[in-house]
C-alpha positions in Angstrom: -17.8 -1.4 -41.5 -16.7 -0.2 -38.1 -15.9 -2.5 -35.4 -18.0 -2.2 -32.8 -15.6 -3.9 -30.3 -13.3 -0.7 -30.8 -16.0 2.0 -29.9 -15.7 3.2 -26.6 -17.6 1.9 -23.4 -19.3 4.6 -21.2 -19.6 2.3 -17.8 -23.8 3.1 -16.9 -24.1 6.0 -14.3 -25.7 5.1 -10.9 -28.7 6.3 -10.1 -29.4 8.8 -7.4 -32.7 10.1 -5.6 -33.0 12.3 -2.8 -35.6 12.7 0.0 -35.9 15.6 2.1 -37.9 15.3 5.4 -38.2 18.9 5.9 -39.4 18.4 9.8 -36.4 16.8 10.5 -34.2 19.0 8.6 -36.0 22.1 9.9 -34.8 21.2 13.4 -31.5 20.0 12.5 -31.0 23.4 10.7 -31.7 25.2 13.6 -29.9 23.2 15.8 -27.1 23.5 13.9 -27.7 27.9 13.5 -27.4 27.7 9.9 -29.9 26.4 6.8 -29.0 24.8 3.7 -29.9 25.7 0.5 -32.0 23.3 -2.0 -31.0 24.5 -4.8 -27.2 23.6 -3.6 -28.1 20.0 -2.3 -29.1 19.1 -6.0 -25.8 20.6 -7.3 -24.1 18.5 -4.6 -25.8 15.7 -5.2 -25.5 15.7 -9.5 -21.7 16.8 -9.2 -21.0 13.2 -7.6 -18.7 11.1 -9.7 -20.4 7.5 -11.2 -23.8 8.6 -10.0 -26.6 10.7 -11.9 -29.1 12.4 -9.9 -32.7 10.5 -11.0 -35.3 12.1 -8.9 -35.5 14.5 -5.7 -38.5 14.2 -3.0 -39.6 17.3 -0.3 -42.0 16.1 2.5 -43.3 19.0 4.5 -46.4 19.7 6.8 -48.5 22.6 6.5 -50.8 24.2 8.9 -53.2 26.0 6.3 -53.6 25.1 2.4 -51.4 28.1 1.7 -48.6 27.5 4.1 -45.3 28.0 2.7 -46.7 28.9 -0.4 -43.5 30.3 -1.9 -41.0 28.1 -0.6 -43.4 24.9 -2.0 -43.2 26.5 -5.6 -39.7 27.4 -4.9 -38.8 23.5 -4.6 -41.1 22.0 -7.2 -39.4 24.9 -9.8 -35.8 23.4 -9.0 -36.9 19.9 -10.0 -38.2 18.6 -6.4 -41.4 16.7 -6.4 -43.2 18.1 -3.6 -45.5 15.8 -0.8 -47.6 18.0 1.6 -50.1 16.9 4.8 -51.7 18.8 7.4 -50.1 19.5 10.4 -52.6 17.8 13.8 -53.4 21.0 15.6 -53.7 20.1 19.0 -56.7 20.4 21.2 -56.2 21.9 24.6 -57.3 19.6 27.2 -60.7 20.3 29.0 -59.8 22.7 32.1 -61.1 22.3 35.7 -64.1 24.2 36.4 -63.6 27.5 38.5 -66.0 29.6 40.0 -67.9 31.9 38.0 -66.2 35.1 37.2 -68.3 38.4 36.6 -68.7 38.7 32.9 -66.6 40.7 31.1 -67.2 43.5 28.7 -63.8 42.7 26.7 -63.0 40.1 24.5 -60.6 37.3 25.9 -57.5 37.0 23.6 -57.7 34.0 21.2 -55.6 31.1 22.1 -52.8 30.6 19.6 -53.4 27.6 18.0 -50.5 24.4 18.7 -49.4 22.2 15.9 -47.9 18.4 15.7 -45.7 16.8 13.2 -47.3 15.5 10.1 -46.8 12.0 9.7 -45.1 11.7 6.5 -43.4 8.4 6.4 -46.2 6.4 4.4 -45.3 9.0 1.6 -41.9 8.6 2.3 -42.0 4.5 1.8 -44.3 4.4 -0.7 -42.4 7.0 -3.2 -39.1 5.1 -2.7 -40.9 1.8 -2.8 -42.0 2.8 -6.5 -38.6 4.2 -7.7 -36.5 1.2 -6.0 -37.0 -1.1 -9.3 -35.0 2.0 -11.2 -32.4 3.5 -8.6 -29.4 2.4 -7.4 -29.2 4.8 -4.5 -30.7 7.1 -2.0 -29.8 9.9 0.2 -32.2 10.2 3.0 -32.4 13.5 4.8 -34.2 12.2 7.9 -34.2 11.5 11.7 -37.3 9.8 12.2 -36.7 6.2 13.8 -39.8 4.8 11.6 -38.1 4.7 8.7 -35.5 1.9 9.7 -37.7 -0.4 8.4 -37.9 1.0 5.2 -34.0 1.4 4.5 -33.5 -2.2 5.6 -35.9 -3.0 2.9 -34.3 -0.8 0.2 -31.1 -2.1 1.3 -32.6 -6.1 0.8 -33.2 -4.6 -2.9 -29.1 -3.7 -3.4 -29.9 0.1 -3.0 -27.2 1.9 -1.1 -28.8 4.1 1.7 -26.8 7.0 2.9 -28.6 8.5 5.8 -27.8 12.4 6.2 -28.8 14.2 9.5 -27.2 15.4 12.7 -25.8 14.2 15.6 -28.3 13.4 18.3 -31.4 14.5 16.1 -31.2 11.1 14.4 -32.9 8.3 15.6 -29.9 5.1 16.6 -32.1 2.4 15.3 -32.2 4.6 11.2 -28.3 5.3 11.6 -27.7 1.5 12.5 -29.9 0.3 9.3 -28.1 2.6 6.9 -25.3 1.9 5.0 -23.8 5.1 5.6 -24.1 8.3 7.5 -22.8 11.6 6.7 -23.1 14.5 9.7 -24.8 17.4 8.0 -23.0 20.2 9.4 -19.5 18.4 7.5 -21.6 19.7 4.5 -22.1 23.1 5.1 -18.9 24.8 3.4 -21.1 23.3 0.6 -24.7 23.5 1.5 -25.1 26.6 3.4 -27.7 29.0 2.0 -25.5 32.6 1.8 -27.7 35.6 2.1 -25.9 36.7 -1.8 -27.8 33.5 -3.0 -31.1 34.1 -1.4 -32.9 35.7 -4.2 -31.6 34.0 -7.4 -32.1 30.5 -6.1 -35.5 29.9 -5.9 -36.0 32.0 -9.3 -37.7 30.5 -12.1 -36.6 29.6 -15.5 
């Protein structure tokens, strides 16, 4: 009979889950004049030592149903789970009345339409609310000052919140309530989508 005192002990993994606000990185990114790629941050993030990457979350706003199509299958195909709302298009307030003007024959040029941010924060909380019970960890990929709350929540829990963003695109009150803060553009040797890597990424299997 072996002795089960002598088998070896595997120490448990830690467990890690990601959430992307894409607004915030999408502005970051561009602030920064250079884009990550997803399919790298999940390499990044399972090649940690003592931690095993659990579950990965995308929150995006679309203008249309079909708005970033590709890219949305793109992510949910590499393992993300994918949250979407609408975008508020913004109505242009009433202008002051002129005099009339001699109708014209040719049609006036449509408007382009304006969008706001989609308010994804309830998504945000309520998805890391549910996996808390089960994670030991979180990397949050956000700027947005109305998630302090939240991490100081997750944090009450004993998960370690590591906020990742760049500098002055993240809100002071988030970066004071996480346990740790990491300046995206350190990551880009790591991150950085190369135009080589552009079409087999977001293949699928």
């Amino acid at each position: 009979m072996e002795n089960p005192l002598g088998a070896r002990f595997e120490p448990r993994l830690r467990q890690l889950v990601l959430a992307v606000d894409g607004h915030s990185m999408f502005y970051a990114q561009q602030k920064l004049g250079w884009f990550f790629d997803p399919r790298r941050l999940l390499v990044h993030a399972a090649a940690q030592a003592g931690l095993e990457l659990a579950g990965a979350f995308w929150y995006a706003g679309l203008k249309d149903p079909s708005d970033q199509r590709p890219f949305r299958d793109a992510l949910t195909s590499l393992g993300f789970t994918v949250r979407t709302r609408p975008l508020r298009e913004l109505t242009p307030p009433d202008s002051p009345r002129r005099p009339a003007e001699p109708r014209s024959l040719e049609p006036r040029p449509a408007e382009p339409k304006q969008f706001v941010r989609a308010n994804l924060d309830v998504e945000v909380a309520v998805d890391l609310m549910m996996v808390a019970p089960r994670t030991d960890e979180v990397w949050l990929l956000s700027g947005s000052r109305d998630l302090d709350r939240l991490v100081e929540v997750l944090r009450a829990q004993g998960l370690r919140i590591t906020l990742i963003s760049t500098e002055g695109m993240v809100a002071r009150e988030l970066r004071n309530a996480a346990d740790g803060f990491v300046d995206l553009s350190s990551l880009r040797p790591v991150l950085e989508k190369a135009e080589s890597l552009q079409q087999p990424v977001f293949l699928r299997n």
